[in-house]
SEZA-690940 format. One line per field, with one value per residue: residue number from 1; residue in one letter; x negated, y negated, z of N, C-alpha, C in turn. Coordinates in steps of 0.1 Angstrom, whole numbers. Layout:
N
num = [NUM ...]
residuo = [a ...]
neast = [X ...]
nnorth = [Y ...]
nup = [Z ...]
caeast = [X ...]
canorth = [Y ...]
caup = [Z ...]
ceast = [X ...]
cnorth = [Y ...]
cup = [Z ...]
//
This chain:
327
num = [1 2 3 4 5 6 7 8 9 10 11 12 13 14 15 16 17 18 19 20 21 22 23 24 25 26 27 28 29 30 31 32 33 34 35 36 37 38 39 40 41 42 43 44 45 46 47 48 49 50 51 52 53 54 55 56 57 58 59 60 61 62 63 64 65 66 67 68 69 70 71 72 73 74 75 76 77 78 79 80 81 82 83 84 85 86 87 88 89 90 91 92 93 94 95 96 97 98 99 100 101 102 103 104 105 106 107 108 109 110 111 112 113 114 115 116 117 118 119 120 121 122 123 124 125 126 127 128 129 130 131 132 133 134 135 136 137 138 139 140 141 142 143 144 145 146 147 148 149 150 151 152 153 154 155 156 157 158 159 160 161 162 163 164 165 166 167 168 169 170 171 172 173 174 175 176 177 178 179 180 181 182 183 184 185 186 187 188 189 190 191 192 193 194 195 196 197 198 199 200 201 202 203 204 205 206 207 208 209 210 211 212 213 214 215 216 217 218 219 220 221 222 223 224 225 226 227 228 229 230 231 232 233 234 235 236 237 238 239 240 241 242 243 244 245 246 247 248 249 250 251 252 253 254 255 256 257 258 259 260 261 262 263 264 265 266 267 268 269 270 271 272 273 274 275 276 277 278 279 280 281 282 283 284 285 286 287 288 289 290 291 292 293 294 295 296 297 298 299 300 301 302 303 304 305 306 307 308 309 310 311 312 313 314 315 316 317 318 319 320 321 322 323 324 325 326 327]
residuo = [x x x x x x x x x x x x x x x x x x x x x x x x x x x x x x x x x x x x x x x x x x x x x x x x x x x x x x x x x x x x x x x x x x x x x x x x x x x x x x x x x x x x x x x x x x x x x x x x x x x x x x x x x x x x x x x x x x x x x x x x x x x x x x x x x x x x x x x x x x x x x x x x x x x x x x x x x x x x x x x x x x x x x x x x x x x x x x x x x x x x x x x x x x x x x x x x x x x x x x x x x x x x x x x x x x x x x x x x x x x x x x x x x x x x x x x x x x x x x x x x x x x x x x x x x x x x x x x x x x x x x x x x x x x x x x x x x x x x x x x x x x x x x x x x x x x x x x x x x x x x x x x x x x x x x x x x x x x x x x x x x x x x x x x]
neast = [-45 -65 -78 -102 -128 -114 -97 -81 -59 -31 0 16 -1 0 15 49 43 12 11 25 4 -19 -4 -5 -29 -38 -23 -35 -60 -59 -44 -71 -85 -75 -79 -103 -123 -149 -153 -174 -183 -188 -217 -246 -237 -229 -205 -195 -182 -162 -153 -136 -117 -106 -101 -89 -76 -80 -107 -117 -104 -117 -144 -141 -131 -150 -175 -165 -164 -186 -200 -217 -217 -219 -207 -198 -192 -170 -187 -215 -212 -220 -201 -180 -195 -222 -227 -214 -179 -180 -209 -216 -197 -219 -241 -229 -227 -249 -260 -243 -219 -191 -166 -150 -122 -115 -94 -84 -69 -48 -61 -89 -101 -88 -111 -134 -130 -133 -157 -173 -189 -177 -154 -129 -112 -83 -84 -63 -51 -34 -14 -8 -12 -22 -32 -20 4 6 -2 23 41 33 35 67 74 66 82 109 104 108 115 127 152 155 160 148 146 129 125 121 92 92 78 50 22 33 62 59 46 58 83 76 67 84 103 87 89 118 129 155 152 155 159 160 169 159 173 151 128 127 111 95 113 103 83 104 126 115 106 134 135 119 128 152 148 135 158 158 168 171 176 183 190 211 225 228 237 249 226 209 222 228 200 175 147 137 120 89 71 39 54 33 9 -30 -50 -26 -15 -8 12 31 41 63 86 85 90 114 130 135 136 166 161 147 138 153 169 201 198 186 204 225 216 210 209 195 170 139 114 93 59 29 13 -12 11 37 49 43 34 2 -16 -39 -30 -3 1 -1 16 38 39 39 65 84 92 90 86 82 85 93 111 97 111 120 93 83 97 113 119 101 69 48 20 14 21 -1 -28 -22 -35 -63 -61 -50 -66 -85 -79 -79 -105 -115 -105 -111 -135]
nnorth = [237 227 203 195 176 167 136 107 94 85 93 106 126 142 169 166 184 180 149 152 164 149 128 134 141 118 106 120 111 88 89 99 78 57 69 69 90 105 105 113 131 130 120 106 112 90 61 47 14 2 -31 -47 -68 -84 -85 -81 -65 -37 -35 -42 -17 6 3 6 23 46 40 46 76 79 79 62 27 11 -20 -36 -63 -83 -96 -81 -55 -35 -24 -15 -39 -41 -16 10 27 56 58 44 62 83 76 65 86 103 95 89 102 101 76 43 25 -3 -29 -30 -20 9 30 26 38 61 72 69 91 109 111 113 135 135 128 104 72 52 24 3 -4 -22 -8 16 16 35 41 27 34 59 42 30 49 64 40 41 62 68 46 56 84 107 112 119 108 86 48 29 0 -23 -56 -82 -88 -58 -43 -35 -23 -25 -18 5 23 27 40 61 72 73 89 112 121 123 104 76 54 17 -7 -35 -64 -91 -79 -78 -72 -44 -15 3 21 49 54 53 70 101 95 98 128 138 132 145 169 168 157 128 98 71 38 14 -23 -55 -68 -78 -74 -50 -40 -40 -34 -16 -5 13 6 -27 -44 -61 -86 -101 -126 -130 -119 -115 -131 -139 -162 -198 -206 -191 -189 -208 -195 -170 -183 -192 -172 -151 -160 -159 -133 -132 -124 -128 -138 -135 -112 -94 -86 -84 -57 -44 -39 -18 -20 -24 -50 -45 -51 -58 -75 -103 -128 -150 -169 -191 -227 -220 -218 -220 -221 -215 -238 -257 -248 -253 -280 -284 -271 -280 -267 -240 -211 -184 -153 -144 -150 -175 -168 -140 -127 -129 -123 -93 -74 -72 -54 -56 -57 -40 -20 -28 -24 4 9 19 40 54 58 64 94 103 103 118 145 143 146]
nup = [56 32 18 10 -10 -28 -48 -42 -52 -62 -51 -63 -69 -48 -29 -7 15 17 18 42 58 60 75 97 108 106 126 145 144 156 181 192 191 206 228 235 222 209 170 155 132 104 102 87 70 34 23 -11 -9 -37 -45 -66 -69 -36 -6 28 48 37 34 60 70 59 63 90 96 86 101 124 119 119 90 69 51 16 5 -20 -37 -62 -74 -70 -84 -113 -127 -156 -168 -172 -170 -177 -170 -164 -165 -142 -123 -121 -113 -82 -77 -70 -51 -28 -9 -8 -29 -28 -45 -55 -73 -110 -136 -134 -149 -142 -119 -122 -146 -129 -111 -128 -139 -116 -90 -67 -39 -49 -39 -43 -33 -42 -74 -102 -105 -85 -48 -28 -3 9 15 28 55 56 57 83 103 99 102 131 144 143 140 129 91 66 50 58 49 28 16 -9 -14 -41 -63 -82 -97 -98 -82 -57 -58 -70 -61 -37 -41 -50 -28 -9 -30 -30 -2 4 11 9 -15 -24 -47 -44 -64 -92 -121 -145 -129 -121 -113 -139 -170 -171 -147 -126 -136 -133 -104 -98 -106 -86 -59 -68 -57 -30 -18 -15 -31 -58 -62 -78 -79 -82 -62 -28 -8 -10 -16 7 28 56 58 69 66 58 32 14 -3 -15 -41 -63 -75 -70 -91 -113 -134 -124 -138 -133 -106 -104 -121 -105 -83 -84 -98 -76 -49 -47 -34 -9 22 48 80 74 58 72 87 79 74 97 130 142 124 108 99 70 58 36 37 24 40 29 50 60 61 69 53 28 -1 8 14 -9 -20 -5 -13 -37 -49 -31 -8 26 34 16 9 28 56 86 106 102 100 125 142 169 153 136 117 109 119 132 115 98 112 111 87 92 101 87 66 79 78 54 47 57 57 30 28]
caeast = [-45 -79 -84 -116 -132 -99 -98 -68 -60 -18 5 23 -10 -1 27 53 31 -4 9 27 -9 -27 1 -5 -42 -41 -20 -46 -73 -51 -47 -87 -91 -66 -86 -124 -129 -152 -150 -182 -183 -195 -227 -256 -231 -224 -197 -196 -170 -163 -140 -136 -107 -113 -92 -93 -75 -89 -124 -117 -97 -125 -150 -138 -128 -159 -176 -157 -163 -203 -204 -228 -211 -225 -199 -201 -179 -170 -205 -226 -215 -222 -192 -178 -200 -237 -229 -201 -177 -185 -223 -213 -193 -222 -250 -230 -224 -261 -266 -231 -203 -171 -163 -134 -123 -102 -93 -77 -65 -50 -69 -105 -103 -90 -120 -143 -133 -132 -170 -175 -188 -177 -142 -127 -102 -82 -80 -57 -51 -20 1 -6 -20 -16 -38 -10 16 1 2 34 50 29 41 80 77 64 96 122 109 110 111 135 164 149 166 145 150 121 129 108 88 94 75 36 16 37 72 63 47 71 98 70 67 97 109 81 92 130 139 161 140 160 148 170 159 167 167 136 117 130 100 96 125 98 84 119 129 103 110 147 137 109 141 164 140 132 170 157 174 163 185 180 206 211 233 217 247 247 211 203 234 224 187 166 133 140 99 84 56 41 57 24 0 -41 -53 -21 -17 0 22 39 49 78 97 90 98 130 139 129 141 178 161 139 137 154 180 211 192 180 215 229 211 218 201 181 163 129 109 78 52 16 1 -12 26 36 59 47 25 -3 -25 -44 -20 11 3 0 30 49 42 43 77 94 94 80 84 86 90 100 107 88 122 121 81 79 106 111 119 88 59 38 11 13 15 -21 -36 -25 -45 -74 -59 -49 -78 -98 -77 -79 -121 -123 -97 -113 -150]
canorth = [227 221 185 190 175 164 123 101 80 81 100 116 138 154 176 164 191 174 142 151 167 137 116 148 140 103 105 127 105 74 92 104 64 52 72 67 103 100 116 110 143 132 113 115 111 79 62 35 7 -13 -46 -58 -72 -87 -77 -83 -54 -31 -34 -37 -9 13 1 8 43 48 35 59 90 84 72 48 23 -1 -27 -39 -72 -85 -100 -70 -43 -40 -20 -21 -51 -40 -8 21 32 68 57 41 76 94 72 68 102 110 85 86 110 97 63 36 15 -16 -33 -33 -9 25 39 24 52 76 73 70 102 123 113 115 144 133 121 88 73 42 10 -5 -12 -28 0 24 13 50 43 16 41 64 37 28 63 68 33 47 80 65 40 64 99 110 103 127 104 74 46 17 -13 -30 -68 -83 -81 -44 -37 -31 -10 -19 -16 18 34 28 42 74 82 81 101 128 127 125 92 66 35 7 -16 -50 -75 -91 -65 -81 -68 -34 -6 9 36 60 61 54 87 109 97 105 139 146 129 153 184 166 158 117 89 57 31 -3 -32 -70 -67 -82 -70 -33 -32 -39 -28 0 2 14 -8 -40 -42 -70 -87 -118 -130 -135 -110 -121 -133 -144 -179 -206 -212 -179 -196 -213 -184 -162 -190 -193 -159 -145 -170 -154 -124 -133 -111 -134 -131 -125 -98 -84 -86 -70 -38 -34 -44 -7 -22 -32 -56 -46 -63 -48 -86 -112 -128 -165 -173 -205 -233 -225 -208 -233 -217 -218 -253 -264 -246 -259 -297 -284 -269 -285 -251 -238 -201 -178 -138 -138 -161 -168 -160 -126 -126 -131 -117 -85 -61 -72 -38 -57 -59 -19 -12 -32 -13 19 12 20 53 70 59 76 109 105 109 131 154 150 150]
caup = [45 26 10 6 -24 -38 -50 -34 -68 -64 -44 -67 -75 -37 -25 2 26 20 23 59 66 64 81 111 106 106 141 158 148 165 192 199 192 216 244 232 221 198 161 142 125 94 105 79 47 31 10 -18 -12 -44 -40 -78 -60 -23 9 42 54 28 35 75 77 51 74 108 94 82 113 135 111 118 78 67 42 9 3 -36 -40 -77 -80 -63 -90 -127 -134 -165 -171 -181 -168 -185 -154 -163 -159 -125 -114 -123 -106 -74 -67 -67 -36 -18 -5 -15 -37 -29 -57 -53 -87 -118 -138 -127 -158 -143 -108 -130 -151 -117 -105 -136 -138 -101 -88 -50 -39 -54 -36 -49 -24 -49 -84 -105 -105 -73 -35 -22 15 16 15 39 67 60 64 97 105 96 115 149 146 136 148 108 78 57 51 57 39 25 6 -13 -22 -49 -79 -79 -112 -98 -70 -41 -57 -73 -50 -22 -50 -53 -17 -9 -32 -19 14 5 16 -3 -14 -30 -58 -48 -72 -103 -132 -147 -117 -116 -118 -151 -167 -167 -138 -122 -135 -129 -91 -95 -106 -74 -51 -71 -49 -21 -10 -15 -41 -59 -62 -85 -77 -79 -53 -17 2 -10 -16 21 42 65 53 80 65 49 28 4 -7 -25 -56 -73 -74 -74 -109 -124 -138 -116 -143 -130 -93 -105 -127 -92 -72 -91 -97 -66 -38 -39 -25 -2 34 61 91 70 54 87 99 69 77 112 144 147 104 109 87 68 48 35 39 33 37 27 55 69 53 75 41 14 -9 11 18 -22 -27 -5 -16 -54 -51 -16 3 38 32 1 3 38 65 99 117 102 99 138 150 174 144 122 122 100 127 136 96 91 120 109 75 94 110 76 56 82 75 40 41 71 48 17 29]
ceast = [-60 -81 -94 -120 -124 -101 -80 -67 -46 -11 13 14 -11 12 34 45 18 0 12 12 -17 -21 -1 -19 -47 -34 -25 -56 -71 -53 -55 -93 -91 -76 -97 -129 -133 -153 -159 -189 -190 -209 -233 -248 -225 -214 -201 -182 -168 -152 -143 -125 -108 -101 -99 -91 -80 -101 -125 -116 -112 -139 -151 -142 -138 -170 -179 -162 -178 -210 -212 -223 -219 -216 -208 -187 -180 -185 -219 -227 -215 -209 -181 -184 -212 -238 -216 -194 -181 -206 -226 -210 -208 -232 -249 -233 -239 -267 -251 -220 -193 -175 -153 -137 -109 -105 -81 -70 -62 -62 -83 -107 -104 -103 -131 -143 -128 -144 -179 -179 -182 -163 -143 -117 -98 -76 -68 -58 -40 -11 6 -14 -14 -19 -24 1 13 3 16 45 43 37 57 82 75 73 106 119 105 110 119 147 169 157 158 146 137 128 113 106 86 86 54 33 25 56 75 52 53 80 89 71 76 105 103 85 110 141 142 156 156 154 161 163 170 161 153 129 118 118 106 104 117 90 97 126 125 104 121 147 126 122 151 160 137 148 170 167 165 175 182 192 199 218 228 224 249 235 204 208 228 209 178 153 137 119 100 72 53 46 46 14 -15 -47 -42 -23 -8 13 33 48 59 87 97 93 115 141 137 134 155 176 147 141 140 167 191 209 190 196 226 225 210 210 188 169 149 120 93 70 34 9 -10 7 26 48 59 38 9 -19 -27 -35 -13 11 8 14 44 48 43 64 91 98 84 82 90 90 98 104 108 98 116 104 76 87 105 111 108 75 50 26 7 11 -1 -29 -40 -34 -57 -73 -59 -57 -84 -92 -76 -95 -121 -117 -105 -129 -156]
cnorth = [223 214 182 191 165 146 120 87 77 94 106 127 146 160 167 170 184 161 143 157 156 127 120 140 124 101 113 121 89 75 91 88 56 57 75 83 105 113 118 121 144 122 113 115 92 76 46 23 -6 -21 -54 -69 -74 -88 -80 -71 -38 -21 -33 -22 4 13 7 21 44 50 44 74 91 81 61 44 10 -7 -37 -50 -75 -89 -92 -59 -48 -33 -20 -34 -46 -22 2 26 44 69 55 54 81 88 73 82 108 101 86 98 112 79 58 24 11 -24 -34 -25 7 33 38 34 60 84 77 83 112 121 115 128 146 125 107 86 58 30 0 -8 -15 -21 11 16 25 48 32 25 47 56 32 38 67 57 36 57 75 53 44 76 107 106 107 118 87 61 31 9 -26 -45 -77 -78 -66 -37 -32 -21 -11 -10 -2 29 36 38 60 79 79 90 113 131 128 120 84 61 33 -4 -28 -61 -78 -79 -67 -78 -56 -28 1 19 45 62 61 71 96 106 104 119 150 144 140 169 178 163 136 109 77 56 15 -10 -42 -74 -66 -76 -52 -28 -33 -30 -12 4 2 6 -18 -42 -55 -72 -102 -113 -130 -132 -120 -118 -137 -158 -187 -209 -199 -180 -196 -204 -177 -168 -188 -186 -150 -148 -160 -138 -121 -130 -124 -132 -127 -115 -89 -76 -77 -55 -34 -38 -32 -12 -28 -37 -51 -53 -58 -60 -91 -119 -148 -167 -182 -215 -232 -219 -218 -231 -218 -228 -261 -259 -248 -276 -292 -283 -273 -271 -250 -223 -192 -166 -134 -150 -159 -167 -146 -125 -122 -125 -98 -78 -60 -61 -44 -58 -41 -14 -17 -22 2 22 22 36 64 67 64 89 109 110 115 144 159 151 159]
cup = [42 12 4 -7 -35 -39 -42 -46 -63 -52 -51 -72 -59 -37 -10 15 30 21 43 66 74 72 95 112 113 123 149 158 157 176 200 198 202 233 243 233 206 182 151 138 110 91 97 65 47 18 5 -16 -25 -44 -56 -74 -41 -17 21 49 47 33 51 75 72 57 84 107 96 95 120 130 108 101 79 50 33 4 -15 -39 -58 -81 -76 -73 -108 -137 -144 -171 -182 -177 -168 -168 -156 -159 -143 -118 -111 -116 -89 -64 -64 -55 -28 -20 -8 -19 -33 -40 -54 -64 -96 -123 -134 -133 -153 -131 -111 -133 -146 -113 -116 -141 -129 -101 -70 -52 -43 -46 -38 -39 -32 -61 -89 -105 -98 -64 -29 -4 19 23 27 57 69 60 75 104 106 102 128 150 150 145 137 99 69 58 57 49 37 14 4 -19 -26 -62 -75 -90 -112 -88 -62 -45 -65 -67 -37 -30 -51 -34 -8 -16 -31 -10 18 17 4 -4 -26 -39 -52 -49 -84 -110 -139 -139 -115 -120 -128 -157 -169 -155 -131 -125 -136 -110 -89 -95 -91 -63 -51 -60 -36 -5 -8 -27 -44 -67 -68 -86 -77 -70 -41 -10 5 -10 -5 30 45 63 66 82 54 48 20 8 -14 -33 -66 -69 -75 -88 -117 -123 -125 -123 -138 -119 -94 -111 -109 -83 -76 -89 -82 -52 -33 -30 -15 17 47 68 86 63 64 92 93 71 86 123 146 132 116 95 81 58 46 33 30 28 35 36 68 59 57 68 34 6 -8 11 3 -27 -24 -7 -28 -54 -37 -9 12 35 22 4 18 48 74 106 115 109 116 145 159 162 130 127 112 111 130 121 92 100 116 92 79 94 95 65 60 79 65 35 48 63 38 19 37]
//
């Protein structure tokens, strides 16, 4: 399998094959981590990290990699780059690439990556924007295989605003790898009827399904991962709280949900999570609205069957096989 060169914008621009490469890839470099053997192979090259949007785990995990892989990295927050500002992104593509390796972009628009790496002459690869987080995905089917064993037949259940990055590419890579995902939500939240069926038909080849319900009882029962996320993405208004407090509450990820899906279900969560007051934000929100925990709560949050701690880790693991691949 040769990666090299290739951008990492979405996962539907790989094959079921190249993604299980990288997930092969990303668990040999765990491994050579796990027992201090070191991998810095690509010493001597550097990449660009830009953060128009700011991350904790993100930037760690793009780091570490980095780190590890002998890279030498220039971190660019909202106030360090001129992108789109004073400066065209196709001017940006074209500047970095004459000083750095590969590019990550964390941000806004799918269309602004795109753009990056169809002026790039060096990998792009997309930390995040409003409507794919691909490196997310990546750790959380490495995270799903070293649970389970596999991954073909998998059966997950997203609850939540289901209509941005996380609740359509969970709905994309599962149906590459030809597992069920679940949309349970209200219908105002469901992901879009085109990409929706455009999964159904990669599912229809893969031996996978997608499934959109308002139904808590059928859209959990039996699901091997019970997933969410905040209600309220970074940058909207406040005035938005209360509609997703509202609508959102009846499906919010706690023990009779857990219990619904079976004692072997485990909980996941791609962080940061609102499920105590012990955040400036959780705190205002729970004296605005009389609540102590919103998308999940710290029963489930804390509990034996929560992998949100093993899924942040393994950021690090398959972002490093995403540059070692593509560089």
């Amino acid at each position: 399998m040769n990666l090299k060169g290739r951008d990492f914008l979405k996962l539907l621009d790989f094959t079921p094959e190249e993604i299980l490469y990288l997930l092969d890839l990303a668990a040999q470099l765990k491994e050579k981590k796990k027992k201090g053997v070191p991998v810095d192979t690509l010493r001597g090259k550097n990449v660009a990290l830009i953060f128009e949007k700011t991350s904790t785990r993100t930037r760690c995990a793009f780091e570490v990699a980095a780190h590890d892989l002998g890279l030498g990295t220039t971190y660019l927050d909202p106030s360090g780059s001129q992108i789109g500002k004073k400066e065209s992104i196709a001017d940006t593509a074209r500047v970095l690439s004459g000083m750095f390796e590969g590019i990550e972009y964390r941000g806004y628009g799918q269309e602004i990556v795109e753009e990056l790496a169809k002026y790039a002459s060096v990998p792009v690869w997309n930390g995040l924007t409003n409507e794919f987080h691909p490196t997310q995905m990546l750790a959380d089917l490495l995270t799903i295989r070293e649970q389970f064993g596999y991954l073909k037949g998998i059966r997950l259940t997203y609850m939540g605003d289901a209509r941005y990055n996380m609740g359509n590419s969970l709905m994309v890579a599962c149906a590459k790898m030809g597992m069920h995902f679940t949309a349970c939500t209200a219908a105002k939240y469901f992901p879009s009827k085109e990409l929706t069926a455009r999964c159904r038909e990669i599912a229809a080849e893969t031996g996978g399904s997608v499934t959109l319900t308002e139904d808590i009882k059928s859209g959990t029962g039996g699901a091997d991962v019970i997933y969410t996320d905040v209600w309220v993405s970074m940058g909207e208004p406040d005035r938005i709280w209360e509609e997703r407090i509202r609508d959102l509450s009846p499906y919010q990820v706690n023990a009779a949900v857990m219990k619904n899906a079976g004692a072997n279900a485990v909980f996941m969560h791609c962080l940061p999570a609102f499920h105590d007051l012990k955040t400036k934000i959780g705190a205002e929100m729970g004296e605005r609205f009389g609540i102590r925990e919103m998308e999940v709560t710290d029963e489930v949050f804390e509990s034996p069957q929560s992998r949100v701690f093993e899924e942040a880790e393994n950021r690090m693991h398959t972002i490093k096989a995403v540059m070692a691949a593509t560089l």
